[in-house]
FILUM-256133 format. One record per residue: x negated, y, z negated of N, C-alpha, C in turn; residue number from 1; residue in three letters. Coordinates in pm, 1 decimal, always signed. Each point is the difference from the previous one (the first is absolute). Layout:
N
X/Y/Z/X/Y/Z/X/Y/Z/NUM/Ala
...
END
This chain:
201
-8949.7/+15182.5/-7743.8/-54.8/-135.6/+11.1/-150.9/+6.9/+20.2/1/Unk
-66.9/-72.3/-32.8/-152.9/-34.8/-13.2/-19.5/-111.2/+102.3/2/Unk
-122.5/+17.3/+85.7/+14.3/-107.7/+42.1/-158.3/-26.9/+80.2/3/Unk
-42.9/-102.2/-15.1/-141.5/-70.2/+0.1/-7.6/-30.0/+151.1/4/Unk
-82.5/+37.4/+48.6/-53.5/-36.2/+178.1/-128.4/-67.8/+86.7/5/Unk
-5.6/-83.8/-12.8/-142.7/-90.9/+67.3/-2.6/-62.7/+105.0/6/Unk
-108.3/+26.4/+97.9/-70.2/+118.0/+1.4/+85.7/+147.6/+73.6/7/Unk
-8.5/+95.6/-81.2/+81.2/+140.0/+74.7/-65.7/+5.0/+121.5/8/Unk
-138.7/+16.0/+3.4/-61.8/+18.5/+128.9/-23.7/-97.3/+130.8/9/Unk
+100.0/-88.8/-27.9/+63.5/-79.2/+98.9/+126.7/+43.2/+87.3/10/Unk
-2.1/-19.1/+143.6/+83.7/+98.1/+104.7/+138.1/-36.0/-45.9/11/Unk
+57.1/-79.8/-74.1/+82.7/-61.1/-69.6/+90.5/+60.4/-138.9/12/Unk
-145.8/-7.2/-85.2/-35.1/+75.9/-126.4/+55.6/+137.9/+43.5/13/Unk
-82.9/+68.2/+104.4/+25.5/+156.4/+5.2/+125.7/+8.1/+19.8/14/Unk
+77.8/-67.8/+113.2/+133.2/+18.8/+32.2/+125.0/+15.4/-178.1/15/Unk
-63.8/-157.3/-26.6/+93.0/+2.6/-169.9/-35.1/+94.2/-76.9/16/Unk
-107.8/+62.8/-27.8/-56.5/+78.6/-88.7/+116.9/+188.3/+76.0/17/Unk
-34.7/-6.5/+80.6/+72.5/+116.7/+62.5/+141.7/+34.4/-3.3/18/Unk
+83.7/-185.7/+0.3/+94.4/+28.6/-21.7/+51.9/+12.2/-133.5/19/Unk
-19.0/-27.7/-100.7/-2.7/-17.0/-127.4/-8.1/+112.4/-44.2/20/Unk
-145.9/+91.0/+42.3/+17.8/+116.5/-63.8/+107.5/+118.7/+38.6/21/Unk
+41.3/-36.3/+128.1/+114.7/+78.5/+42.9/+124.2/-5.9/-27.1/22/Unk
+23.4/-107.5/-72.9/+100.3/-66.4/-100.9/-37.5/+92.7/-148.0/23/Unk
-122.4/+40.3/-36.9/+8.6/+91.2/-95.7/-46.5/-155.9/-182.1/24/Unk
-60.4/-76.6/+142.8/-88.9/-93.5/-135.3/-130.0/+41.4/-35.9/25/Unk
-15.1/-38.6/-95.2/-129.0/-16.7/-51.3/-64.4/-133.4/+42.3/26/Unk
-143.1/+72.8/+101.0/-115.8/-124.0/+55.8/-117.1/-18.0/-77.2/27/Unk
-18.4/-51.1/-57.2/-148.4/-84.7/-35.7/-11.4/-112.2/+135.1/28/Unk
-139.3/+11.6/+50.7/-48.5/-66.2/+137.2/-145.7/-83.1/-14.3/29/Unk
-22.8/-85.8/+18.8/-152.9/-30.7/+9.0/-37.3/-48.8/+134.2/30/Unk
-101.4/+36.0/+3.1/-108.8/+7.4/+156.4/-67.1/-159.2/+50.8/31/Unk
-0.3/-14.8/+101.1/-51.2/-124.7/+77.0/-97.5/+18.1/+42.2/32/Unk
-141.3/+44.3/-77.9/-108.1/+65.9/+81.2/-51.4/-67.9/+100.6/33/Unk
+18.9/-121.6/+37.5/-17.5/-14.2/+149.8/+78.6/+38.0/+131.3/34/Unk
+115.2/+84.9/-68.0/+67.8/+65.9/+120.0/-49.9/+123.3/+16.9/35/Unk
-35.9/+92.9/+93.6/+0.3/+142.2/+9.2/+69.6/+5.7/+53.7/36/Unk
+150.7/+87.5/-46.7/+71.1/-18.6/+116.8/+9.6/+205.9/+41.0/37/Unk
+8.5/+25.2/-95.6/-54.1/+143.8/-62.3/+191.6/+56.5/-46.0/38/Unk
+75.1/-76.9/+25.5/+155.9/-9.8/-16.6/+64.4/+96.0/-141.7/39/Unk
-93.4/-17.3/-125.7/+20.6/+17.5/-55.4/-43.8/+180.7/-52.8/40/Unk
-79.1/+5.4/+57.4/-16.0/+160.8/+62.8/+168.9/+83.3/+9.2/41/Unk
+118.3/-84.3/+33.9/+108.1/+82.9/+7.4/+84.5/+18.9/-102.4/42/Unk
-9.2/-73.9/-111.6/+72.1/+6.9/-125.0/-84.3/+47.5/-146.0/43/Unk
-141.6/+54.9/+46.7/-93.5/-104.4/-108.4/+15.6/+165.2/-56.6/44/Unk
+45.6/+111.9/+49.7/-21.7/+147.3/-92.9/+181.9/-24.5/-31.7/45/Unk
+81.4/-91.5/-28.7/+82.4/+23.9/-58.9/+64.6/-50.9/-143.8/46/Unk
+34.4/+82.1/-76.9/-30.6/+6.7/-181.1/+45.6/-129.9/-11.3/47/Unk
+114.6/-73.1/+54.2/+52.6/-120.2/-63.4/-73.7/-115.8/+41.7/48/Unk
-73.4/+33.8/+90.1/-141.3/-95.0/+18.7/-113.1/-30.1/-38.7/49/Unk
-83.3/-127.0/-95.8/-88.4/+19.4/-0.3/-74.5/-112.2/-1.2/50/Unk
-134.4/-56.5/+98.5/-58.7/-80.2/-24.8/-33.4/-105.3/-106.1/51/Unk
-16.2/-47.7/-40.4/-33.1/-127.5/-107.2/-39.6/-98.1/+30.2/52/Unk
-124.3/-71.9/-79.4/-96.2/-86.7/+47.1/+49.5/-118.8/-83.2/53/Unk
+58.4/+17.9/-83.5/+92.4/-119.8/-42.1/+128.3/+41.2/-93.7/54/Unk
+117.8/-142.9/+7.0/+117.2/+57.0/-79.0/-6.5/+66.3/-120.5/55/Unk
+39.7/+119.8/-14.6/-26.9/+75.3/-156.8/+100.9/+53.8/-81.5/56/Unk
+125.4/-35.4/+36.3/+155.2/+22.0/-77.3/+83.3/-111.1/+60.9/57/Unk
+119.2/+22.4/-81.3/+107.9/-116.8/+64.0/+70.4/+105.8/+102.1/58/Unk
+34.6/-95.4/+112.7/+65.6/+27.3/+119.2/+126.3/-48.0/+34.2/59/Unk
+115.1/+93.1/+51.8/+139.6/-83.1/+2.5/+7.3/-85.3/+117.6/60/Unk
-107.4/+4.9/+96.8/-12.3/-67.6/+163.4/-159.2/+1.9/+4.8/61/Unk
-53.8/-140.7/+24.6/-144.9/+34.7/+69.2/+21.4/-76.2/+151.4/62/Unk
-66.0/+92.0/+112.4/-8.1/-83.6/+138.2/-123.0/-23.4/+39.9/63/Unk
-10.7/-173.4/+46.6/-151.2/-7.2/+24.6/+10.0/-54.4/+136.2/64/Unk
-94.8/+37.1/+54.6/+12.5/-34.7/+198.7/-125.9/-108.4/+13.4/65/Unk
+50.2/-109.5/+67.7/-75.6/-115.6/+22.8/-87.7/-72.0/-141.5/66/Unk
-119.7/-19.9/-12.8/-121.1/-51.6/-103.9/-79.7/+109.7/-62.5/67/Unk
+45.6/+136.8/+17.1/-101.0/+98.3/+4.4/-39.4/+24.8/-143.5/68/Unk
+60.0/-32.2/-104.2/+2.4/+22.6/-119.8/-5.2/-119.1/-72.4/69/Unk
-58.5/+4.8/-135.0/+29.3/-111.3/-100.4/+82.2/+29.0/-81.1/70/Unk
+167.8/-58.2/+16.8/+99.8/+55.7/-51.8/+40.8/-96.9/-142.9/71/Unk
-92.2/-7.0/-55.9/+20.4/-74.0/-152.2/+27.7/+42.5/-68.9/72/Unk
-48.4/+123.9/-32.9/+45.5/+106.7/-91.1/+116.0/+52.6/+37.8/73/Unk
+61.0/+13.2/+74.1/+124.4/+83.1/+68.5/+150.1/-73.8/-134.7/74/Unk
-9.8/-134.1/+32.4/+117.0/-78.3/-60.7/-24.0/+145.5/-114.8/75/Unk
-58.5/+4.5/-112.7/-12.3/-3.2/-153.6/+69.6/+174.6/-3.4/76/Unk
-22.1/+70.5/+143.2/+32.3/+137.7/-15.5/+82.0/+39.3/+69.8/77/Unk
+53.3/-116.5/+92.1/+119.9/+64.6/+123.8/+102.2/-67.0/-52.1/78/Unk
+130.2/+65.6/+29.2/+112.8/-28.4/-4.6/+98.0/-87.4/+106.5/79/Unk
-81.6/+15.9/+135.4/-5.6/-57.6/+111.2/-102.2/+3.9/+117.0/80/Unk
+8.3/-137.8/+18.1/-129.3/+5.1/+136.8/+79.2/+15.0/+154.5/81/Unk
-59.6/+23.0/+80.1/+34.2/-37.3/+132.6/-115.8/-1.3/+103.0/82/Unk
-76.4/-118.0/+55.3/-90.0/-63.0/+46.5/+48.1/-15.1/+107.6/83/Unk
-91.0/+129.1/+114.6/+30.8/-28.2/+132.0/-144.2/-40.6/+75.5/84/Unk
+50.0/-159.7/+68.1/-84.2/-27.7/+78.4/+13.8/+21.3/+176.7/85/Unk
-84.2/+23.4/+53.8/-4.7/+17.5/+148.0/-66.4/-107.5/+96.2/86/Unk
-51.2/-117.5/-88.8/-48.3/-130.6/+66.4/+134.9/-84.8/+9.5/87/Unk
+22.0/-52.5/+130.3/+126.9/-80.2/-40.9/-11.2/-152.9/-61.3/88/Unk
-162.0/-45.3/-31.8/-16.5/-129.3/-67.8/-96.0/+46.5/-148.4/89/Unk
+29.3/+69.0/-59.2/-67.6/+77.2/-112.2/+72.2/+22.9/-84.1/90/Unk
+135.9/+5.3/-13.7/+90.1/+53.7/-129.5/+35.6/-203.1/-54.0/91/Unk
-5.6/+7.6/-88.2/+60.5/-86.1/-101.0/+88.8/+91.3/-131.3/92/Unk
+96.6/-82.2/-42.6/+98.5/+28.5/-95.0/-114.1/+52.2/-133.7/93/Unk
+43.7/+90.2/-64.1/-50.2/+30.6/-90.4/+37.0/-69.6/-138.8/94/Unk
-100.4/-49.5/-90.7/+12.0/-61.4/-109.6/+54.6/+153.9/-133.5/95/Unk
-28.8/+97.7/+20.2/+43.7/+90.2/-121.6/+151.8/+74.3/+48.6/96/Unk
-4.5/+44.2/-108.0/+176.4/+36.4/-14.4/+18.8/+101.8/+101.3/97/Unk
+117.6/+70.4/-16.2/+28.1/+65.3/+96.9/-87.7/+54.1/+83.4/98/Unk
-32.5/-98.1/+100.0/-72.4/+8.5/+131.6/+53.9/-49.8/+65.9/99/Unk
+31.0/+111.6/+93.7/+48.8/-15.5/+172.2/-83.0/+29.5/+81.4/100/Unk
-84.5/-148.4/+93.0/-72.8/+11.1/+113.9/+84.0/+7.9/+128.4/101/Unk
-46.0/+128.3/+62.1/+44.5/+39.3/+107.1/-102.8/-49.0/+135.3/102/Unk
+52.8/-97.1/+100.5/-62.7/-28.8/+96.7/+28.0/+81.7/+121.5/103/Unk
-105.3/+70.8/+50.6/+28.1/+121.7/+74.0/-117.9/+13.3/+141.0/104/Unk
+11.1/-147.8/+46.6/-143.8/+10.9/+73.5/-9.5/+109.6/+172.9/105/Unk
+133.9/+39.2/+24.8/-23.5/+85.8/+122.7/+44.2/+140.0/-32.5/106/Unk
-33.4/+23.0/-123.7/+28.4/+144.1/+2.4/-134.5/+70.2/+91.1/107/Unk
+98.3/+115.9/+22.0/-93.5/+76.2/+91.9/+9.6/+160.0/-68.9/108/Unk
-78.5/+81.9/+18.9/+22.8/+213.6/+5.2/-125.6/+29.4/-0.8/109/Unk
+37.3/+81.1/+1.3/-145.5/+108.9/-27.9/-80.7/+25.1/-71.5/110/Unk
-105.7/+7.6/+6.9/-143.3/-8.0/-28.5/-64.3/-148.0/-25.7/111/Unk
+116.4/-117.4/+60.4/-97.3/-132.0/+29.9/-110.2/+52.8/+124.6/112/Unk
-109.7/-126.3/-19.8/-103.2/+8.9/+97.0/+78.8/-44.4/+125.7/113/Unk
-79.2/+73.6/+126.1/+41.1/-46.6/+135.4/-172.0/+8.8/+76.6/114/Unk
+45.5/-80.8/+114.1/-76.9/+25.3/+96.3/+48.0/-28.6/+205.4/115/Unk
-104.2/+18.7/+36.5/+103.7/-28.2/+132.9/+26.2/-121.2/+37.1/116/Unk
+45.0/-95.5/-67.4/+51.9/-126.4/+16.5/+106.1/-17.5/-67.8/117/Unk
+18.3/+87.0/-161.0/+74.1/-13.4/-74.0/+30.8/+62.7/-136.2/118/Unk
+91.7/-70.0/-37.4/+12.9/+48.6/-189.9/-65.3/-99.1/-54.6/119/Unk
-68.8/+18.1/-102.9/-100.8/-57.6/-70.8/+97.7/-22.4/-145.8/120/Unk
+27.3/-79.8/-48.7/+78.0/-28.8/-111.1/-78.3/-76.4/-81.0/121/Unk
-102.9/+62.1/-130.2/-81.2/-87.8/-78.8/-63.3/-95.1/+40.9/122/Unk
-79.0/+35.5/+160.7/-104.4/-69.7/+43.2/+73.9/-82.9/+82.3/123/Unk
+124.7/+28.4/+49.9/+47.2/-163.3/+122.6/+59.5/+166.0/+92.3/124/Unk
-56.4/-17.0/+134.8/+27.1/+36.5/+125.0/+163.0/-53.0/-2.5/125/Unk
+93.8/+116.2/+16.9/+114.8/+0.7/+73.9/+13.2/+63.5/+136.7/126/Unk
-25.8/-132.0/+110.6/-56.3/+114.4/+110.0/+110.4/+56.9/+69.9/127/Unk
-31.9/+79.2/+67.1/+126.0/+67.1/+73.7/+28.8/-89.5/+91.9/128/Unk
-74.9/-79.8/+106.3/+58.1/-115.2/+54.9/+137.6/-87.8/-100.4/129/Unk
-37.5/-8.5/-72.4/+62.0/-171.2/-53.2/+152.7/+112.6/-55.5/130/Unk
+111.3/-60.7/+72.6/+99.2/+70.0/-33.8/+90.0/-122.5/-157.6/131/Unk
-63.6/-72.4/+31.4/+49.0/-103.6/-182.4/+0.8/+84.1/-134.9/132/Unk
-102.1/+70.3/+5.2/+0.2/+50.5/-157.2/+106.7/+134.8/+9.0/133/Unk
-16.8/+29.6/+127.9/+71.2/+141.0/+27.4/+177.3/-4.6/-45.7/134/Unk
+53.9/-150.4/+61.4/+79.2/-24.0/-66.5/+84.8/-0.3/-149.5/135/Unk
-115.3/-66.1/-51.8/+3.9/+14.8/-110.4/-86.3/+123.1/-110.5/136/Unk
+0.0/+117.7/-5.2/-60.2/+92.0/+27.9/+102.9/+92.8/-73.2/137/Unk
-34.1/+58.7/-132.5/+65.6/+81.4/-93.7/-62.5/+119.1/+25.2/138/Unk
+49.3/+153.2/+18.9/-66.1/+111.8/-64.2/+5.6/+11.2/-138.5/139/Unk
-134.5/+40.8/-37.2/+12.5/+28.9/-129.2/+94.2/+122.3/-111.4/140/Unk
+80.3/+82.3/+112.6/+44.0/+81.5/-93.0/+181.7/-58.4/-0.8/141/Unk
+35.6/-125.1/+92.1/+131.3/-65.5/-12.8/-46.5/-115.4/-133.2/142/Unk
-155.6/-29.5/-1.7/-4.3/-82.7/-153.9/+14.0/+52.5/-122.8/143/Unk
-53.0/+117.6/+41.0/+16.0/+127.9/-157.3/+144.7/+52.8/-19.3/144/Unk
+93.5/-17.5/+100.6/+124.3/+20.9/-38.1/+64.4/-131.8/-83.6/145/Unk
-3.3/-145.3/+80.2/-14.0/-65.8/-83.8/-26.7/-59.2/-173.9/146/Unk
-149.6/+93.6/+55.9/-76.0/-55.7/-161.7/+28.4/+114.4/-122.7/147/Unk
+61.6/+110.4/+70.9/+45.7/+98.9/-125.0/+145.1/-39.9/-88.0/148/Unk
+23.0/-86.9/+55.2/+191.8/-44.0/-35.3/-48.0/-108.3/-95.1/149/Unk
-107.3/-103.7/+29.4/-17.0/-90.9/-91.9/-87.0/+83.2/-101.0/150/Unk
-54.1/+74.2/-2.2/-50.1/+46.9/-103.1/+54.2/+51.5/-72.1/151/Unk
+141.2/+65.9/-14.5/+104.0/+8.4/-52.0/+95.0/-152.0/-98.5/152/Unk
-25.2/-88.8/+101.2/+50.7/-114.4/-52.4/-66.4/-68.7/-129.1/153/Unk
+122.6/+9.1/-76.6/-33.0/-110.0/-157.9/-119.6/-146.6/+49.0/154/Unk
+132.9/-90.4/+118.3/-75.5/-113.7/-4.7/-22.9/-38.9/+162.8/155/Unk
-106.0/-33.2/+14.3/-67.5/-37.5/+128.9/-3.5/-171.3/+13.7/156/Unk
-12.8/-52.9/+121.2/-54.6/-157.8/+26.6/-109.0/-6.6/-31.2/157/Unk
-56.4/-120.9/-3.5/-159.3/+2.2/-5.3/-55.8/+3.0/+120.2/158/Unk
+35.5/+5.7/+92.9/-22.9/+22.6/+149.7/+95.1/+79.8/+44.7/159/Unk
-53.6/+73.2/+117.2/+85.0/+68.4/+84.2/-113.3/-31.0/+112.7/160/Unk
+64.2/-48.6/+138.3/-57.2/+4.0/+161.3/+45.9/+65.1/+51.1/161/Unk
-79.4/+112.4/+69.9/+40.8/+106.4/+106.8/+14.8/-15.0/+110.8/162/Unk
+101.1/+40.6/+123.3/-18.7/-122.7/+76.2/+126.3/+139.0/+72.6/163/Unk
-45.7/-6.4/+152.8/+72.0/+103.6/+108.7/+116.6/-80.4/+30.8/164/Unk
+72.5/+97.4/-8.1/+174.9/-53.4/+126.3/-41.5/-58.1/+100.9/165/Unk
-132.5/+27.7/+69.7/-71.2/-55.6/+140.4/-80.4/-113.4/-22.1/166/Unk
-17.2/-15.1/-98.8/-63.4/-132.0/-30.7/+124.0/-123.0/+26.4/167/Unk
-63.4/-125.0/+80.1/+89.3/-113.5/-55.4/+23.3/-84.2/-129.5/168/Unk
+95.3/+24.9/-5.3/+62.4/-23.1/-168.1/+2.4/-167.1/-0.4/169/Unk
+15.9/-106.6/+61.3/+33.6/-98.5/+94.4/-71.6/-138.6/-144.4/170/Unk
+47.0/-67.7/-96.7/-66.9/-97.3/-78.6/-32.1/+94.6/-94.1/171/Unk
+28.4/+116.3/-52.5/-77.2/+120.9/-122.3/+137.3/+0.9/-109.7/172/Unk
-50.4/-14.4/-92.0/+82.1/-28.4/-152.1/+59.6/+155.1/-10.2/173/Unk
+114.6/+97.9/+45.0/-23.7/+108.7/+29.5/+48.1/+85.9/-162.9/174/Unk
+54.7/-147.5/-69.9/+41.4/+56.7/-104.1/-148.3/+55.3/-103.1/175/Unk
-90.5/-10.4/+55.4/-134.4/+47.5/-82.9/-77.5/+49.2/+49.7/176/Unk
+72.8/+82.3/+89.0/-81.9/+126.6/+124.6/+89.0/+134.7/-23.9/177/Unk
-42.1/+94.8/+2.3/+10.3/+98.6/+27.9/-6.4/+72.5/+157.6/178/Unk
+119.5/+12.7/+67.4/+42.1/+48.4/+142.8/-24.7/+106.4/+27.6/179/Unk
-65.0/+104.7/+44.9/-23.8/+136.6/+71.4/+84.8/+39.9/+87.4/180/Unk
+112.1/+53.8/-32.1/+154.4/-4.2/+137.6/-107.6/+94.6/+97.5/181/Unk
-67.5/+156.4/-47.6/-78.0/+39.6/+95.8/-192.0/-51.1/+46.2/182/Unk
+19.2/+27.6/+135.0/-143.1/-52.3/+43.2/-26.1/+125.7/+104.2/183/Unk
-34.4/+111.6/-32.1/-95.1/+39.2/+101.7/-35.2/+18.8/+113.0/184/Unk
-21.2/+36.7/+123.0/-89.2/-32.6/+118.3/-120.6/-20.1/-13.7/185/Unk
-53.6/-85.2/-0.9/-167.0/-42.2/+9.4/-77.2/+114.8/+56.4/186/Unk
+29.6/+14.1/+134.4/-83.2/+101.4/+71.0/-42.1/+169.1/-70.6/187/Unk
+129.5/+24.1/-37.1/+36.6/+126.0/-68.9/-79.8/-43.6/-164.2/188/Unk
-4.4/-66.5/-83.2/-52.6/-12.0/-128.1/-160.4/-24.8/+80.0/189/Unk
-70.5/-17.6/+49.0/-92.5/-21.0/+85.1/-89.5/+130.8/+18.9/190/Unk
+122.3/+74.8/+67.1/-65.0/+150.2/-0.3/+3.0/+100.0/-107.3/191/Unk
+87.9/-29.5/-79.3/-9.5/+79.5/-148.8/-110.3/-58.3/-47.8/192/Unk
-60.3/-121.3/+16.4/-110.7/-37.7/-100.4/-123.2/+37.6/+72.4/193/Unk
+8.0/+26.3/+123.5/-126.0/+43.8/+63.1/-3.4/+188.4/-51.3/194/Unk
+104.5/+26.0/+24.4/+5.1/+133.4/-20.8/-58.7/+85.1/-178.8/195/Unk
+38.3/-123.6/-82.8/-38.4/+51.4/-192.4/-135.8/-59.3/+21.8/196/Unk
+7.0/-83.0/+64.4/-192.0/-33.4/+3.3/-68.0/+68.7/+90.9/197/Unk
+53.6/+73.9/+86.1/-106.2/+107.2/+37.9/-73.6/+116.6/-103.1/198/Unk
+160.8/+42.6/-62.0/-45.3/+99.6/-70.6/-86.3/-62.5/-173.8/199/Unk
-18.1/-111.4/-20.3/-81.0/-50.2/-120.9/-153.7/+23.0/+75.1/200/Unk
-86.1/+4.5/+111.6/-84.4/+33.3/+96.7/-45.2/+106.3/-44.6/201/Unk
END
C-alpha cells in the first residue's frame, strides 16, 4: 500500500508515519515547515520513506492532520482520504469523495509539546490542573489501533468522533462516534511523554 502523509513532521504525523511503515507500507510524507519538531529524524533513513514537497503518484490512502496541507490535489490521485482533525470546532464534513474526517481533539503521546503546566495540543494548553480534557483524553497509540482497521476498510462515514468510555456520552448521537473501550492512565501516558521528550533534547 502507498500512502500520502501531511504533515509527517507533525507529533501525530510521526506516530502514523511509523506505524504504517511497520505495517511494511510505502510513505510519501510532506513537511509543515513551521513545525520543528525534529520527529522525523526517526523514520527519515528508512527506504520506504520518502519526503515530498508535493503529491507525485496516485496513492491507495492519503492522511492529512488538521489545515496543514492544501489537499486539492489529493482527490485526483488518492484512492482514499482520511482527514484527521484535533480542533474540536474545526472539522466540517468533507465535500470530495471518499473522505473520512476524523475528529480527534484530545489525543495525546509522545513527542507533543509540554511544559510545566501542561500538554500543549496545537497551541491550546491542556493543563494538568483541569481534569475535563483528561477525561476525555485518547492515547495516541489506542487511536492507531483504531485507525489501522479503518484503513483496511472498503467504506468509511463521513465523520467519525473520537470520544473516551470516560467521557459523558449524555445527549451525543453515539451512532456517529467512534467509542475507545480502552483509556489509559493519564498520569502514566504523562510520564512516557515526558520521558520520549527528554530524549528528542
Amino acid at each position: 500500500m502507498r500512502v500520502f502523509v501531511t504533515p509527517h513532521n507533525h507529533w501525530i504525523g510521526y506516530h502514523i508515519v511509523t506505524e504504517l511503515l511497520d505495517a511494511g507500507c510505502q510513505v510519501d510524507g510532506k513537511r509543515d515547515n513551521q513545525i520543528d519538531s525534529g520527529l522525523e529524524d526517526f523514520f527519515g533513513r528508512n527506504s520506504h520513506f520518502q519526503e515530498t514537497g508535493q503529491v507525485i503518484s496516485p496513492y491507495d490512502l492519503a492522511i492529512v492532520i488538521n489545515h496543514h496541507s492544501d489537499i486539492t490535489d489529493l482527490p485526483q490521485y488518492t484512492k482514499k482520504i482520511l482527514h484527521i482533525y484535533t480542533d474540536a470546532n474545526g472539522h466540517k464534513i468533507s465535500n470530495y469523495a471518499d473522505t473520512t474526517v476524523i475528529s480527534a481533539p484530545y489525543l495525546i503521546g509522545e513527542g507533543m509539546e509540554m511544559n510545566e503546566n501542561g500538554l500543549i495540543a496545537d497551541s491550546r494548553l491542556l493543563s494538568f490542573a483541569d481534569k475535563e480534557w483528561q477525561n476525555k483524553a485518547i492515547y495516541i497509540k489506542d487511536f492507531l489501533n483504531v485507525l489501522m482497521q479503518w484503513i483496511k476498510m472498503t467504506h468509511l462515514p463521513k465523520l467519525i468522533e473520537i470520544i473516551s468510555v470516560n467521557d459523558n456520552l449524555t445527549n451525543t448521537k453515539v451512532e456517529k462516534k467512534q467509542v475507545l473501550l480502552e483509556n489509559r492512565d493519564i498520569d502514566e501516558v504523562i510520564k512516557t511523554i515526558q520521558t520520549f521528550n527528554k530524549r528528542l533534547r
